[in-house]
C-alpha atoms as one frame of an Amber mdcrd trajectory, in Angstrom:
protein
 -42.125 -62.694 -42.905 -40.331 -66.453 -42.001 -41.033 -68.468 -39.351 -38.735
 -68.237 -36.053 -37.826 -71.823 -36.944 -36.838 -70.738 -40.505 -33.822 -68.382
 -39.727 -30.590 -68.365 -40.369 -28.125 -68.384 -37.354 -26.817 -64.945 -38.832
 -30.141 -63.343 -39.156 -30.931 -65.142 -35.398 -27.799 -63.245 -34.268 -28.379
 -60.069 -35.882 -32.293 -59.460 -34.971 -30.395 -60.687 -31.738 -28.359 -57.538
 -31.665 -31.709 -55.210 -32.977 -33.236 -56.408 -29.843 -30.552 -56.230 -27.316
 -29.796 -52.585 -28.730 -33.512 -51.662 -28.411 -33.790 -53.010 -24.989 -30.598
 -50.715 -23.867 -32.932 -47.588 -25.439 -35.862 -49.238 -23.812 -34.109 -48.609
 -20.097 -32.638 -45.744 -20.997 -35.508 -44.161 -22.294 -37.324 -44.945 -18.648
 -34.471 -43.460 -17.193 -34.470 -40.775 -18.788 -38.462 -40.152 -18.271 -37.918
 -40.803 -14.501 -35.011 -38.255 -14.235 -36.922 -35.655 -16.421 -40.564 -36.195
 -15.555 -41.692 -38.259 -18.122 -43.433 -36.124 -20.815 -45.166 -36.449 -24.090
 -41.653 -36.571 -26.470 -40.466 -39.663 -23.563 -43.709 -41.551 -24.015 -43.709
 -41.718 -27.519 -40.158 -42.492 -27.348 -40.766 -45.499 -25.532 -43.844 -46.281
 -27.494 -42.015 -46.807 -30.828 -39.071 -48.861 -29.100 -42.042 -50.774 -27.213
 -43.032 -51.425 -30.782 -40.182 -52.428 -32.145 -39.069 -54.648 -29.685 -42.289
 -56.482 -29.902 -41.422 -56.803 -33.404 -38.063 -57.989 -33.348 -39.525 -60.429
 -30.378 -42.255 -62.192 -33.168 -39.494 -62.858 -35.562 -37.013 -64.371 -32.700
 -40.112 -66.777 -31.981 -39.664 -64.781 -28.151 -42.009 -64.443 -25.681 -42.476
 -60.990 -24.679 -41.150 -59.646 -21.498 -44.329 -57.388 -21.011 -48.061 -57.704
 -20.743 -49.316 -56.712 -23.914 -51.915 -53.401 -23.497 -55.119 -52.965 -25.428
 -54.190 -50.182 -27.915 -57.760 -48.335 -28.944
């Protein structure tokens, strides 16, 4: 994987756009687990965009928005 430092402005703008599209799922994912009860299906849901956000964050050379939780 390159550094943060080592992208392109076109890869910077298009893990840009991977992150600002998994952010949108990210809230509406929470939305929808407030307006349906949450759930197994909604938590993993919001697990793997969790995930990939994270991911997406590393490459940008982005601090993450959320504590990070110990995963066992």
């Amino acid at each position: 994987m390159s550094q943060p430092g080592d992208l392109s402005d076109e890869e910077r703008k298009r893990l840009s756009g991977e992150l600002k599209q998994v952010q949108d799922q990210q809230a509406e994912a929470l939305k929808e687990g407030f307006s349906l009860g949450g759930g197994l299906g909604n938590h993993e849901q919001r697990a793997k965009l969790d995930e990939q956000a994270e991911t997406l964050r590393q490459q940008l050379g982005v601090e993450s928005s959320a504590p990070q939780t110990s995963r066992a």
